[in-house]
C-alpha positions, 0 to 999 in steps of 0.5 A: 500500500503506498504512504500517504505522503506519497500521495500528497508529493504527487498531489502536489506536483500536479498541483504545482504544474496546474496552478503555475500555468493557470498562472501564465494564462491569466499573465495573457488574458489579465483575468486572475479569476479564471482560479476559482475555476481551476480550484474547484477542479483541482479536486477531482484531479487529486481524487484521480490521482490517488485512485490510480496510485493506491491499490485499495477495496475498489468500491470505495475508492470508486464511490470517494471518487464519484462523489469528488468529481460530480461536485468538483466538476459540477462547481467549476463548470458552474464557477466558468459559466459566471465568468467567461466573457466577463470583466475580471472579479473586483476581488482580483482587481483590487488586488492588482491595485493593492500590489501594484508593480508586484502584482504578477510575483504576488498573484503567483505566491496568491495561486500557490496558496490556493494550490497549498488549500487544496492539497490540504482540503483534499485529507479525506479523499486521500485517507478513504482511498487508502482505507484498506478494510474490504467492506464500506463501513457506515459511516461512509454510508452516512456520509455518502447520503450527507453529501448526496443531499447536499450536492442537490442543495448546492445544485438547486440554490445555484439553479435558482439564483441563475434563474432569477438574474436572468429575468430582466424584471429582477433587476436591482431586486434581491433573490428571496425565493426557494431556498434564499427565503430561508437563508441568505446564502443556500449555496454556501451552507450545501457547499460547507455540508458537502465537506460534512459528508466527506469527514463522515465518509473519512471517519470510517478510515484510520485517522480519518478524525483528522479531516475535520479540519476540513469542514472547520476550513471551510466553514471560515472561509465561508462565512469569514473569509471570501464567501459571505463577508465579501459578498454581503459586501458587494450586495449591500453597495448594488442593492441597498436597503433592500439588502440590508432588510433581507438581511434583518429577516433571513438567516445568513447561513444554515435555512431557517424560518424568517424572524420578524425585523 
């Protein structure tokens, strides 16, 4: 059975030839946001990468592996599809501001950060494929119905936000239909649930307890981070008023009945 360091040495040089010439793409184009794409999709490439190394029990490789791909690749389609032909992300920008005639080495050190994420964000699916008992345990089971649930979460409140900016009586007005009646950012909550299933999955493996860095990761990047801090940013500047009593009735994260203002 190879190591688990051996895994994350390959990992890590895929993923060091990955970000490196996303990195010169995004040198031509002058859009850094073509990462966030490549970042979701890193993910079923280092799943693919420790299934074709470890010799372990074949159904559960197979279902770790099914799971990564079908979110990542799902994501990041749905990551291109919102910034193909557009201006680059004002996260980026503001950036290049920031750094100035640094912001080139900067962006690259930014890039090789995202790559060092995702080496560390992909634990679970290293410690599932190298798990070598021969039969699923459940909770791989459990953790596989947690991700199922989440990913058609995750589709359906991305499907739903989609729809409603491209209806041109919308404009201006803020998405509180489906599920962002009862949370502020559906998407990020299935999103932090899809890391849930994968450290359930992972707890039926030896160690597998370690992974929930994992989901602790996530839910900081979510909420703290890049995910809900900036974005209620940006929303409150677009939409005003509307926004801000959004936000005094709906939950910002886990979907719950409306409170009163």
């Amino acid at each position: 059975m190879i190591a688990l360091t051996d895994l994350f040495i390959y990992g890590a040089i895929a993923l060091l030839l990955l970000f490196t010439f996303t990195w010169l793409i995004q040198l031509q184009t002058k859009n850094a946001a073509i990462v966030d794409t490549i970042w979701s999709a890193s993910f079923p490439m280092l799943a693919i990468i420790y299934f074709i190394f470890v010799n372990g029990y074949m159904p559960r490789q197979l279902l770790i592996l099914g799971a990564v791909c079908c979110w990542g690749f799902r994501l990041a389609f749905h990551l291109y599809q919102r910034t193909v032909g557009q201006p680059e992300d004002v996260r980026y920008t503001a950036l290049r501001k920031e750094w100035g005639d640094k912001q080139n080495i900067l962006m690259l050190r930014f890039y090789y950060f995202q790559a060092i994420l995702a080496l560390v964000l992909s634990l679970p699916f290293a410690l599932i494929m190298v798990n070598p008992a021969e039969e699923l345990n459940y909770f791989e089971i459990i953790g596989g119905v947690i991700w199922f649930v989440a990913l058609i979460g995750e589709t359906i409140a991305d499907n739903q936000l989609k729809k409603f900016k491209e209806s041109p009586s919308n404009k201006g007005k803020v998405c509180d239909r489906g599920l962002w009646y009862y949370s502020r950012h559906p998407n990020y909550f299935f999103e932090w649930m899809i890391w849930i299933g994968f450290f359930v999955m992972a707890l039926s493996s030896p160690f597998g307890y370690i992974s929930i860095i994992c989901p602790i990761a996530m839910w900081f990047f979510l909420t703290k981070v890049t995910g809900i801090k900036y974005t209620e940013e940006q929303m409150v500047k677009s939409r005003g008023q509307k926004f801000i009593e959004y936000q005094k009735t709906t939950s910002p994260f886990i979907p719950l009945p409306k409170r009163k203002p």
